[in-house]
N, C-alpha and C positions, 0 to 999 in steps of 0.2 A: 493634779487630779484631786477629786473630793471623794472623803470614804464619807459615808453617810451612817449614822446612829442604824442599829441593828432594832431598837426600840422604837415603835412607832407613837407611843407617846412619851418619849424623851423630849425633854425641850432643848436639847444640843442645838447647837451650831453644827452643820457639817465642818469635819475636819479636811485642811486643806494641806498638799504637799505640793513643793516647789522641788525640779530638780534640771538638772543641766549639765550641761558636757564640761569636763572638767579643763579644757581649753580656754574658756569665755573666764573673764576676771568675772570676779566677785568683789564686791565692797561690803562696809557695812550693814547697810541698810537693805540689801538685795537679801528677799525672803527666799533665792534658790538654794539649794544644795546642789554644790560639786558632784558628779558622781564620775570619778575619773577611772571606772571599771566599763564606761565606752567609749568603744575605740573601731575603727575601719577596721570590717571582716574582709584583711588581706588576704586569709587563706580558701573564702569560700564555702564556711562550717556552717550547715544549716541549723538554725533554729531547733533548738530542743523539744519546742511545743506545735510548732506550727510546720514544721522541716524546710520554711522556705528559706534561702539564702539572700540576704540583705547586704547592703553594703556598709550599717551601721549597725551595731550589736552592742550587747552588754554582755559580760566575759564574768562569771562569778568567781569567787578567789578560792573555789575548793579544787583540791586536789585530778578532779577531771576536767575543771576548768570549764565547764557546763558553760553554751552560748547560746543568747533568747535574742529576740529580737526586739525591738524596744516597745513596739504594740503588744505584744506577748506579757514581755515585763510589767506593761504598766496594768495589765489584766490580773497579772500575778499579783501585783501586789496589790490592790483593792481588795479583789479573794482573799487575801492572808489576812491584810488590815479590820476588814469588815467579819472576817470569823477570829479577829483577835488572837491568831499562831501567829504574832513576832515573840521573838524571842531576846534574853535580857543578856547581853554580852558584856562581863565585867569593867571593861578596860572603853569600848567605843559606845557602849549604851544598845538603847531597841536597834533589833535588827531583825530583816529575814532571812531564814535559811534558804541554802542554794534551792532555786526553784528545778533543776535537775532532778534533786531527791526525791521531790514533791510529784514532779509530771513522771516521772519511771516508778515510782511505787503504782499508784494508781493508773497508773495503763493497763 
């Protein structure tokens, strides 16, 4: 997906993100990112944002283990990218926090 400049006269480039199921090899020169935090919803958890049940989810690594579905996610995270709340993780770099947090405060 593409975040786009919040600035309408920015002369950016939109910013572009590759991402993919952490199953598919990855080489070199392949612009995806692994995200091997999706995985088949064996158990039937619906969506944190939307509550539908998918059969393909992303599973966040907090403590409730929060699960979005990946049209959800990738809404999530445009919203986050484009109002610039990532946040800077010592050790793995930019990241966003679990969108659980996010979608349950603001309900």
């Amino acid at each position: 997906f593409s975040i786009r400049q919040a600035l309408p006269d920015c002369p950016c480039k939109p910013s572009q993100f590759f991402m993919k199921c952490a199953s598919h090899p990855t080489t070199d020169n392949d612009p995806s990112v692994a995200l091997d935090l999706i995985m088949s919803n064996t158990r039937d958890v619906p969506c944190i944002a939307c509550t539908d049940v998918m059969d393909v989810v992303l599973v966040f690594q907090c403590p409730k283990r929060h699960v979005i579905c990946l049209d959800c996610f990738r809404r999530y995270c445009e919203t986050r990218l484009n109002e610039r709340q990532f946040v800077h993780h010592p050790e793995i770099g930019y990241s966003l926090p679990c969108a659980g947090d996010t979608i349950l405060v603001s309900a």
